[in-house]
C-alpha positions in Angstrom: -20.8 -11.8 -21.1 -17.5 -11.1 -22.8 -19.8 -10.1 -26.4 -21.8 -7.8 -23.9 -18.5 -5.8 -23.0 -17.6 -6.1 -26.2 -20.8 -4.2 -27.8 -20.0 -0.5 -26.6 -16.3 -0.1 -27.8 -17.3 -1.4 -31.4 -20.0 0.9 -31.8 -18.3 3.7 -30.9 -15.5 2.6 -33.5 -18.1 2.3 -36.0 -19.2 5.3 -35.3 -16.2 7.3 -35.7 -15.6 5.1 -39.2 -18.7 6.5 -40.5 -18.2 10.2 -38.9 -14.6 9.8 -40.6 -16.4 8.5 -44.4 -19.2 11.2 -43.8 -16.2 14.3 -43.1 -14.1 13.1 -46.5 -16.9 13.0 -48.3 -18.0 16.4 -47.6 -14.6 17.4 -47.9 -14.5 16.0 -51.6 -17.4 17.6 -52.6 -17.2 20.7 -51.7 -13.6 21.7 -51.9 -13.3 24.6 -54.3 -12.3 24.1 -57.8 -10.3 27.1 -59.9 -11.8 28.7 -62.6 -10.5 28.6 -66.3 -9.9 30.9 -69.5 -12.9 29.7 -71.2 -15.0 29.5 -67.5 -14.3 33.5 -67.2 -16.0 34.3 -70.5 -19.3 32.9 -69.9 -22.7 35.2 -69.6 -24.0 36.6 -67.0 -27.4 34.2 -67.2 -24.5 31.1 -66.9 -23.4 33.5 -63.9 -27.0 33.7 -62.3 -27.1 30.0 -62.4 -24.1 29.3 -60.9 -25.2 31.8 -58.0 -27.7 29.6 -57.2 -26.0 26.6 -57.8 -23.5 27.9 -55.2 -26.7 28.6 -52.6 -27.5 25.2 -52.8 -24.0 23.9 -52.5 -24.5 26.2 -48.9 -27.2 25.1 -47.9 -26.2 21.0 -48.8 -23.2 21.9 -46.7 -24.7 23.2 -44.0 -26.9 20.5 -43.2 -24.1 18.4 -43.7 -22.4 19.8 -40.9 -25.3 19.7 -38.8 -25.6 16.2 -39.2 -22.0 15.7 -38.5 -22.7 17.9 -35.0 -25.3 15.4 -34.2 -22.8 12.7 -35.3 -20.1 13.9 -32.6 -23.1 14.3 -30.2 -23.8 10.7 -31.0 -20.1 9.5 -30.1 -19.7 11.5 -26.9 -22.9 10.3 -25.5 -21.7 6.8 -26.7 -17.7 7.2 -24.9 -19.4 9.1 -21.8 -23.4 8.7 -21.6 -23.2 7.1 -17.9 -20.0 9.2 -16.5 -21.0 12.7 -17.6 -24.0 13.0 -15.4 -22.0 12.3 -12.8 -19.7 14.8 -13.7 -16.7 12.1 -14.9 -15.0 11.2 -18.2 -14.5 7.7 -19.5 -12.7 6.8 -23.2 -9.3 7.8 -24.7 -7.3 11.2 -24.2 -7.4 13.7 -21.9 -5.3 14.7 -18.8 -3.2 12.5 -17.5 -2.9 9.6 -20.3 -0.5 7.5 -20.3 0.0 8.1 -16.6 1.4 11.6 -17.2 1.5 14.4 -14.2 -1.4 16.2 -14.6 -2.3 19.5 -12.8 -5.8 21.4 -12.3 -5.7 25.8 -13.1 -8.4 26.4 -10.5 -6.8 25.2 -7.2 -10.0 26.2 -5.4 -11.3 26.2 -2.2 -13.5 22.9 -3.1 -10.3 21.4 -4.4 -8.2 21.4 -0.8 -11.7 20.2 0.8 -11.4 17.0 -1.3 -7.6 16.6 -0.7 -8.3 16.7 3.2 -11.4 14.5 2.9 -9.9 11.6 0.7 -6.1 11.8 1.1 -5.3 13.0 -2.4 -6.7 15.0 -5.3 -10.0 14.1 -5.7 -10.8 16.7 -8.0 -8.5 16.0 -10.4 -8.7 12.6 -10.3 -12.5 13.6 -11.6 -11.2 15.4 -14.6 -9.1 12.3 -15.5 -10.9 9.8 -17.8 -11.7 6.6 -16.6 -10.1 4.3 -19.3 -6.8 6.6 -18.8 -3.4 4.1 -20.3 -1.1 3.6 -17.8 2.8 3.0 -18.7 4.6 -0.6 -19.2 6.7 -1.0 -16.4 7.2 -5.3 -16.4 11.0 -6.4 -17.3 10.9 -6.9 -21.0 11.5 -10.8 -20.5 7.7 -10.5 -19.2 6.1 -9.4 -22.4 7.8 -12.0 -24.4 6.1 -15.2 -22.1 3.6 -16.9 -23.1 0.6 -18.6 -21.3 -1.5 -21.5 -21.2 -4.9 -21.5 -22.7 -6.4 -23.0 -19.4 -5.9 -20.3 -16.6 -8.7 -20.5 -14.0 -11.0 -17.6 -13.6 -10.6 -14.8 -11.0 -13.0 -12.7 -8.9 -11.6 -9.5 -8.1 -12.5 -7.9 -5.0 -12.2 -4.1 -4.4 -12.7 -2.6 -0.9 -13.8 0.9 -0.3 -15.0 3.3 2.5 -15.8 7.0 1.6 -13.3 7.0 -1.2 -13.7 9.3 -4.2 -16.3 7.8 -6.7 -13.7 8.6 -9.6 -11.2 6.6 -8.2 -12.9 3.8 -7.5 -14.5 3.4 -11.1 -10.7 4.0 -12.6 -10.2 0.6 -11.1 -12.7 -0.7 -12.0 -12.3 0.2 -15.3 -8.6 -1.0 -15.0 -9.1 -4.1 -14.4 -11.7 -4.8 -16.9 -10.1 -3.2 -19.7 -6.6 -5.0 -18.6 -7.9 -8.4 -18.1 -8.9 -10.8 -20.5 -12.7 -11.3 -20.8 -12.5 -15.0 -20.1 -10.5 -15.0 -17.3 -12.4 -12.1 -15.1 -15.5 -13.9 -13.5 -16.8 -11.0 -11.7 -15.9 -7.5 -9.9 -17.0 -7.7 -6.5 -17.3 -3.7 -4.9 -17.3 -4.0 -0.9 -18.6 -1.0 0.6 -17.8 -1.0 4.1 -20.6 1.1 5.1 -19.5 4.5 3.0 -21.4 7.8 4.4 -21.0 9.7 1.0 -24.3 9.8 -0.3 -22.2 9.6 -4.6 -21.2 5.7 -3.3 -24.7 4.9 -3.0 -27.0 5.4 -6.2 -24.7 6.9 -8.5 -22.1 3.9 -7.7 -25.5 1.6 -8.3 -26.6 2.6 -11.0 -23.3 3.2 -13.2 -21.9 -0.2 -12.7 -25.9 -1.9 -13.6 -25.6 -0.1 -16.9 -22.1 0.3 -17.5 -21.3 -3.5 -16.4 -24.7 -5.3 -16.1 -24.0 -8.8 -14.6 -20.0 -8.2 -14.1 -20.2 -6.1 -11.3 -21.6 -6.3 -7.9 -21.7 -4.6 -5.0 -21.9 -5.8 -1.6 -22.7 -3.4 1.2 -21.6 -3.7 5.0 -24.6 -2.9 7.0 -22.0 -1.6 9.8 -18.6 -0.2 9.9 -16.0 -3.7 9.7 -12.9 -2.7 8.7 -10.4 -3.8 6.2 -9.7 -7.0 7.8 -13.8 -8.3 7.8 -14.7 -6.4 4.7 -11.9 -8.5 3.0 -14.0 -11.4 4.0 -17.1 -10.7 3.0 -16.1 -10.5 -0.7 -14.5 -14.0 -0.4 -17.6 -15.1 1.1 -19.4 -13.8 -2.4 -16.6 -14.9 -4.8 -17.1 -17.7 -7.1 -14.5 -17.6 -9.5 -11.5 -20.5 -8.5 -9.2 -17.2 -7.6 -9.8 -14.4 -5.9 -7.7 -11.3 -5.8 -7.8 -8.7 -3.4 -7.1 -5.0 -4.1 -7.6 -1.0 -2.7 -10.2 1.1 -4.4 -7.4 3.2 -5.5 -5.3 1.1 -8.2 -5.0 0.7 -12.0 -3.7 -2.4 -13.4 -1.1 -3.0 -16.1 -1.0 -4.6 -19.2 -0.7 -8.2 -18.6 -1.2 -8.1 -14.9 -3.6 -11.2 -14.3 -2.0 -13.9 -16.6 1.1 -14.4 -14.8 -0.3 -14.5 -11.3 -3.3 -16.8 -12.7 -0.3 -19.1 -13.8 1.7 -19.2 -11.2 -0.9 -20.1 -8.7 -2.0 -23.0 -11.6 0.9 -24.2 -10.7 0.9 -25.1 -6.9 -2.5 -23.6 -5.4 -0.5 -22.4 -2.1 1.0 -19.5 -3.3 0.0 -16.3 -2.4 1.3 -13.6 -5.1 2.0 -10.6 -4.8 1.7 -8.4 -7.7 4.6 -5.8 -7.6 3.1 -2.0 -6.8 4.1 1.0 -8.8 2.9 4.5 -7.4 0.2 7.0 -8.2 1.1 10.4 -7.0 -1.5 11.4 -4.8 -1.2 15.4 -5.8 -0.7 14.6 -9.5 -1.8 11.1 -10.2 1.7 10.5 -12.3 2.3 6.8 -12.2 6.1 6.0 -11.1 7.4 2.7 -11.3 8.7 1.5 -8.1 12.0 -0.8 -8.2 11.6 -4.4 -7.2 11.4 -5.2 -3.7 10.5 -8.2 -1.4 7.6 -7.2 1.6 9.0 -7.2 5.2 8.2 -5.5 8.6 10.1 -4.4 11.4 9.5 -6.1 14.8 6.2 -3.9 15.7 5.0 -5.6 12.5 5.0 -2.5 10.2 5.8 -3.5 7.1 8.2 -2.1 4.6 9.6 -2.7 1.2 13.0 -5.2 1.9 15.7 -5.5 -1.2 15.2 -9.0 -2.5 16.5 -12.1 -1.5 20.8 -12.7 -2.5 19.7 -15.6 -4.8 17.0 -13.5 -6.5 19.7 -10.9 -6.9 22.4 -13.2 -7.8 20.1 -15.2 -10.8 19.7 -11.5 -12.5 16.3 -12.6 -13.8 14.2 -9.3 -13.1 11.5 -11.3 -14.7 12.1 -14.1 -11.8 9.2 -14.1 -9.0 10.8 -13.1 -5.7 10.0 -14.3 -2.3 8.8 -12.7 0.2 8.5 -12.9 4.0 5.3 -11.2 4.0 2.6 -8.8 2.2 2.7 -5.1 2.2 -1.4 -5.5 2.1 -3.3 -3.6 -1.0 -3.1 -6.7 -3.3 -3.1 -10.4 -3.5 -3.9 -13.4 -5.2 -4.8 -16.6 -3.4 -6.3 -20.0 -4.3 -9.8 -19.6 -2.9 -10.3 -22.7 -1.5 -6.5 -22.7 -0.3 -7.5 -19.4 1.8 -10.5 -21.0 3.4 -8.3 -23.8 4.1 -5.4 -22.0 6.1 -7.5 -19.6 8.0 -8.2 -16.5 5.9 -7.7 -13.7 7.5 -7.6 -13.5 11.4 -11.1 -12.0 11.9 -10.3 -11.5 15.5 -8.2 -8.6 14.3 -9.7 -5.4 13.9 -9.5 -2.5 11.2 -6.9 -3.2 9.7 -2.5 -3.4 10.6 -0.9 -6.5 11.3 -2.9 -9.1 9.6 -0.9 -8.8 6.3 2.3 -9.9 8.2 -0.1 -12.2 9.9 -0.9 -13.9 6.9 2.5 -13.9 5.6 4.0 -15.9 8.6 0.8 -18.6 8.6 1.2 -19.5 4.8 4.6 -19.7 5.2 5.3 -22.1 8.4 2.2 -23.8 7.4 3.4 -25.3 4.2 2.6 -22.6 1.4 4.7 -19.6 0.1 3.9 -16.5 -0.7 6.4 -13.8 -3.6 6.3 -10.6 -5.7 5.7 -11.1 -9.2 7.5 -8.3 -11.2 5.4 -9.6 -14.1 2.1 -8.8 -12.8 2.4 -4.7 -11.6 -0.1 -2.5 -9.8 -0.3 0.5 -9.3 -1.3 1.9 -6.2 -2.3 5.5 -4.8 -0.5 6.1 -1.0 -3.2 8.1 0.4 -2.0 10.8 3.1 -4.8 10.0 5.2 -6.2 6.9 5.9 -10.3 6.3 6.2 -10.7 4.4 8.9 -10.6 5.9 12.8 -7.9 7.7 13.5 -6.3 5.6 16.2 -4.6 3.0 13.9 -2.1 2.9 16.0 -3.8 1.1 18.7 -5.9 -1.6 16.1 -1.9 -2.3 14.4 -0.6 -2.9 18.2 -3.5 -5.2 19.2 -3.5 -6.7 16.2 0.2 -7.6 16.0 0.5 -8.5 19.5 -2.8 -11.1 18.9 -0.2 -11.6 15.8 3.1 -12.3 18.3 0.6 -14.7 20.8 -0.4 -17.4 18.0 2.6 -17.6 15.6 6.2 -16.2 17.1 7.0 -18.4 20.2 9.6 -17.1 22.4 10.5 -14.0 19.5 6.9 -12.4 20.8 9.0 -10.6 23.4 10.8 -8.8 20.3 6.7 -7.1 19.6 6.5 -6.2 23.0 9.6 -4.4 23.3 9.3 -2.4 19.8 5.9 -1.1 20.9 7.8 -0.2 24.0 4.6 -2.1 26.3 5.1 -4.8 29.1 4.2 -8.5 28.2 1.9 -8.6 31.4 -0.7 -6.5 31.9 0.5 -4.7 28.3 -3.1 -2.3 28.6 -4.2 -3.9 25.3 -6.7 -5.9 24.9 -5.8 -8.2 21.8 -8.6 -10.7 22.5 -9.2 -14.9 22.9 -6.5 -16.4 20.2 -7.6 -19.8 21.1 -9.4 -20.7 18.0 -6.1 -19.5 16.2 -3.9 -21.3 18.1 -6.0 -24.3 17.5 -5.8 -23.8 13.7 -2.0 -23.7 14.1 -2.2 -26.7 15.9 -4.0 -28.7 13.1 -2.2 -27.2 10.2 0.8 -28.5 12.1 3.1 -25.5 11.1 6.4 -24.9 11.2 7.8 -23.4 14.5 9.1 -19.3 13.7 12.6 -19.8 14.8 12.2 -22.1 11.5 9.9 -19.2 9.7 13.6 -16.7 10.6 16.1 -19.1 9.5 14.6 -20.1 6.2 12.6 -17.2 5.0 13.0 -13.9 6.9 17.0 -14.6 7.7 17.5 -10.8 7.5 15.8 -10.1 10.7 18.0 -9.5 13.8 17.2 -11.4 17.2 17.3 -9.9 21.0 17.2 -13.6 22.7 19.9 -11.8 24.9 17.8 -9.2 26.5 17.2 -9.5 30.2 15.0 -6.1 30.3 13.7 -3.5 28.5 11.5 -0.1 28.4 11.3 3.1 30.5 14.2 4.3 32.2 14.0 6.7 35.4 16.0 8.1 37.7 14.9 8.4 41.5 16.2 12.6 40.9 14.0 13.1 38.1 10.0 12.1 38.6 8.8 12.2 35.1 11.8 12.1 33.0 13.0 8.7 31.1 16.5 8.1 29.2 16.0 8.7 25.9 18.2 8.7 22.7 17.8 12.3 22.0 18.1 13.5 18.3 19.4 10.7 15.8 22.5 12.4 14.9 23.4 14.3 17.9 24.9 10.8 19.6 23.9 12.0 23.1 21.0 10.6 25.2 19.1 12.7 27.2 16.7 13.3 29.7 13.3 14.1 28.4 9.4 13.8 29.7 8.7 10.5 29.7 6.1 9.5 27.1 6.9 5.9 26.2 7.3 5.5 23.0 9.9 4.2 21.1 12.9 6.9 21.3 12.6 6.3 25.3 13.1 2.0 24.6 15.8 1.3 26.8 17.0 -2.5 26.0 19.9 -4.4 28.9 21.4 -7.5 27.7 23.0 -10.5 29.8 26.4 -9.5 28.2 25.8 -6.0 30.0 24.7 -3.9 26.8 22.2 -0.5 27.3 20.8 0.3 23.9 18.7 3.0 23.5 15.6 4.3 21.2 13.9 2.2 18.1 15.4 -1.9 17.4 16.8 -2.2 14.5 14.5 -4.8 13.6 16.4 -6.0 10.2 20.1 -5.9 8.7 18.6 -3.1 6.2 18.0 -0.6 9.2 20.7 0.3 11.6 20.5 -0.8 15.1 19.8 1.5 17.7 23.0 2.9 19.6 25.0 1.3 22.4 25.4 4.2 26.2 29.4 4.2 26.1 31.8 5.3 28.6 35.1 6.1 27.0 36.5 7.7 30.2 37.5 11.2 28.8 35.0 13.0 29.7 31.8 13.5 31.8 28.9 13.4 29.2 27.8 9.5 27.9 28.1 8.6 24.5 25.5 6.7 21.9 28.1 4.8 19.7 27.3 2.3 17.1 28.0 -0.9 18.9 30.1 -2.3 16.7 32.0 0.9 16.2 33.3 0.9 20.0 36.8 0.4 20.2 37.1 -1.3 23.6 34.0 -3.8 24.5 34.4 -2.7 28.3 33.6 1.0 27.3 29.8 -0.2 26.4 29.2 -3.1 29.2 27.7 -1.6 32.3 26.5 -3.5 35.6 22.5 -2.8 36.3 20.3 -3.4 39.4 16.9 -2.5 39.8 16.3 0.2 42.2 20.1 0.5 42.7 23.3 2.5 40.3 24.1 1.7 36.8 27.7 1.1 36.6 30.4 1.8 33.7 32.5 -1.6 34.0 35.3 0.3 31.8 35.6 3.2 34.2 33.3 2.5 37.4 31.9 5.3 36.7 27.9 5.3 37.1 25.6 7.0 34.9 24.1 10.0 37.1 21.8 13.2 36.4 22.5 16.5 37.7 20.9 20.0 37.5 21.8 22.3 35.3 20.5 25.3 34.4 21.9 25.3 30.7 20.5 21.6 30.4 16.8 21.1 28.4 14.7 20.4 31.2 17.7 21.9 34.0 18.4 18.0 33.8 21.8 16.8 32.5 23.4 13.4 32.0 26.8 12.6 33.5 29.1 9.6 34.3 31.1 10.5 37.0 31.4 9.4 40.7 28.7 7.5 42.6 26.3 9.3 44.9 24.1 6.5 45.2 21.3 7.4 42.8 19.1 4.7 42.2 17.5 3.9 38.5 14.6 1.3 37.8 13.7 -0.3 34.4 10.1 -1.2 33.5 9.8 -3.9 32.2 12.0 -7.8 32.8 11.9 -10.7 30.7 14.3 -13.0 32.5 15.7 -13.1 35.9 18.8 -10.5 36.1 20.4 -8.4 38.4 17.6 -6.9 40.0 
């Protein structure tokens, strides 16, 4: 296998050797030579000669030149004979190499079509050649290591749905060109039931010609998502590894033998490759600093700065741990990811499981970390292909998350997507088969998943209630936090989301809008009552200078009261006001607020 994708480059070199022999040649004989003194005195019969001499020198180079046309015929056909019929462009050169910006003239009508359809610039991405270089971003400590001879093989899985044709043969193209022969088993394309009619044929037949016995395709016969396509190319992978990528990346130099290594070395890590960028307008590859995986406490995830002792060894060749995944690549053991669950295939789409998996390898014995060594890099699409609702699949799908693996913290998911824990009006499904898999792997409990791998994360143990605040006044209107640097709530229409989470503590705190899930995000704002004037404050709570001036006393159905002032927090009308609805603290009236939501028995 490795000769066969071996044949097609050395032709083509040999090719150009002899096109290059061929051109001196010709060059040689027919350059033009001066004529001399005694040259110039000849007769005209030594002139008639010559004339025809020099007609035959024509015609010899003339041919010559046809042959050389046939010659460069003969190369092209050789460097693009399977992509130019589908109108695409595979060997060296061209726009965008060495992942420069590159830009189209003719911003048509067709061109914003494909931008809508795909999420970025498919027609460029057309015009840029398949084997396109990429830039060297690894620490330089990376390309001086060195690597056993006995790495096991890996099976590269690519999942697609209605993505560009271009893009997805640039990574496949990537990865072959980028990984050494024998350690790449196999590609394994998973078309999750594509409707564009180019993924179909054109797809089939390119990659049987192009990469006969390398590549395969696997087509879903029905629409499964991310999560379920995923797991259908493990199902088909033989290879000892398999890794697990978006049909929109191209590898670096050097990506697989790192990651092969480390998981050599103890088969229950997961690794991360580290993700550089591909501009989605201009296909310009940016390198992306190094960064551990996290996620907030509705489990979206987000780039985290590394771990203190990552930062403190100053090794930016050191793998770095990480609490979770951000999701379009990884490396795993295959037998390992059998063995702790795969991926939760109760979940659906896709959102959530890549934390998922993150907290399971991690409290059941494994590891998982960013390799800085190993780099990807990785096209953020502005729309995504799957339904349009994501939204909904990444709440089910974390709070089916929260049920099986976060104990008591599951609260902390409820209250960032702003939904009770009973009744929540999501249906995440039966977990017990989940459950029962933590029970045999016998995992770690999460309070010990917080202290010894996500530390970062801030806790809400404290909270008594949370969500929707209204006031008896005002049917339809919540408390919310109003705009993020105007420090005043508000009234507003109430819509439940996260700008209208209201969170009470037992100490007496009211926070309002979005937690501030980790110590790299600020917390949300503390309702104070300094006593000078009639309008409530949102103070950082640490920045309040008297404790009593952001404690208040709550009871369902009944006033909220400032403890520093005894004040209570009231709503009048107000024709100036948005709404004609204004926030005050002054005097009680007896208005009577309720909370939506309680999580342990309060004042209420």
């Amino acid at each position: 296998m490795a000769l066969a994708r071996r044949v097609k480059p050395l032709l083509a070199v040999s090719i150009l050797v002899f096109g290059g022999v061929v051109l001196f040649s010709v060059c040689c004989r027919l350059q033009a030579r001066p004529e001399g003194p005694a040259q110039a005195a000849r007769g005209a019969g030594r002139r008639g000669r010559s004339r025809h001499a020099t007609e035959g020198a024509l015609a010899e180079r003339e041919a010559v030149l046809q042959r050389l046309d046939h010659l460069e015929e003969v190369v092209y056909t050789q460097l693009n004979g399977l992509a130019k019929p589908i109108g695409l462009v595979e060997g060296p050169g061209g726009l965008g190499q060495g992942g420069m910006a590159a830009t189209l003239r003719d911003n048509s009508q067709e061109t914003e079509g494909k931008f809508e359809e795909y999420g970025y610039n498919a027609q460029l991405s057309d015009r840029i050649s398949l084997d396109r270089t990429i830039p060297d971003y690894r620490p330089q400590k990376c390309r001086q290591m060195t690597y056993s001879a006995h790495l096991p093989q890996i099976s590269v899985v690519f999942i697609f749905v209605n993505e560009a044709l271009s893009v997805i043969l640039r990574s496949v193209h990537s990865v072959v060109n980028r990984t050494p022969s024998r350690l790449l088993k196999e590609v394994i394309l998973v078309d999750d039931n594509s409707d564009n009619v180019e993924l179909k044929l054109n797809l089939d037949q390119y990659v049987s010609k192009r990469y006969p016995g390398l590549v395969k395709i696997v087509r879903n016969s029905r629409r499964e998502g991310l999560i379920r396509a995923r797991l259908q190319g493990w199902k088909v992978a033989t290879a000892p590894v398999v890794g697990f990528f978006d049909a929109h990346v191209e590898f670096s130099t050097g990506w697989a033998e790192p990651a092969l290594s480390r998981i050599r070395e103890d088969r229950r890590r997961i690794v991360l490759p580290a993700i550089d960028n591909i501009k989605y307008d201009t296909f310009e590859v940016q390198q992306y600093a190094s960064a551990a995986h996290g996620y907030n406490w509705g489990l979206w995830c987000m780039y985290i700065i590394p771990p203190q002792d990552w930062l403190d060894r100053g090794d930016e060749a050191a793998p770095i741990r990480t609490p979770a995944m951000i999701g379009c690549s990884f490396v795993v053991d295959r037998e390992y990811f059998g063995d702790i669950g795969l991926l939760d295939p109760g979940m659906e789409v896709y959102g959530g499981e890549n934390i998922e998996l993150g907290m399971r390898v991690w409290q059941c014995g494994g590891s998982m970390e960013v390799l800085p060594c190993s780099r990807v890099a990785h096209i953020e699409r502005t729309k995504k292909p799957y339904n349009n609702d994501i939204d909904y699949y990444a709440k089910r799908n974390a709070l089916r998350a929260a049920e099986v693996w976060m104990d008591g913290f599951k609260s902390h998911v409820y209250m960032a997507w702003n939904i009770p824990m009973s009744n929540p009006g999501v249906d995440f499904g039966d977990v017990s088969e989940r459950l029962a898999l933590r029970q045999r792997l016998k995992c770690h409990s999460f309070k010990w998943y917080l202290d010894n791998v996500y530390p970062e994360m801030r806790t809400y143990n404290d909270t008594l209630t949370y969500g929707e605040v209204r006031n008896s006044k005002a049917s339809g209107y919540c408390l919310d936090q109003g705009a993020e640097d105007d420090d005043r709530a508000i009234l507003y229409p109430c819509h439940g989301m996260s700008s209208q989470l209201v969170r009470y503590s037992a100490e007496g705190v009211l926070q309002l809008g979005p937690l501030g899930s980790t110590a790299f995000l600020p917390d949300s704002k503390c309702l104070v009552d300094d006593g000078r004037g009639r309008t409530p404050a949102l103070r950082k709570c640490e920045d309040v200078a008297r404790p009593a001036q952001r404690l208040w006393d709550f009871t369902q159905g009944g006033p909220i009261v400032s403890r520093g002032t005894g004040r209570c927090l009231e709503v009048e009308m107000s024709k100036d006001a948005n709404f004609g609805l204004r926030l005050v603290v002054q005097r009680c009236s007896g208005q009577k607020w309720t909370i939506r939501n309680w999580i342990k028995p309060g004042r209420h």
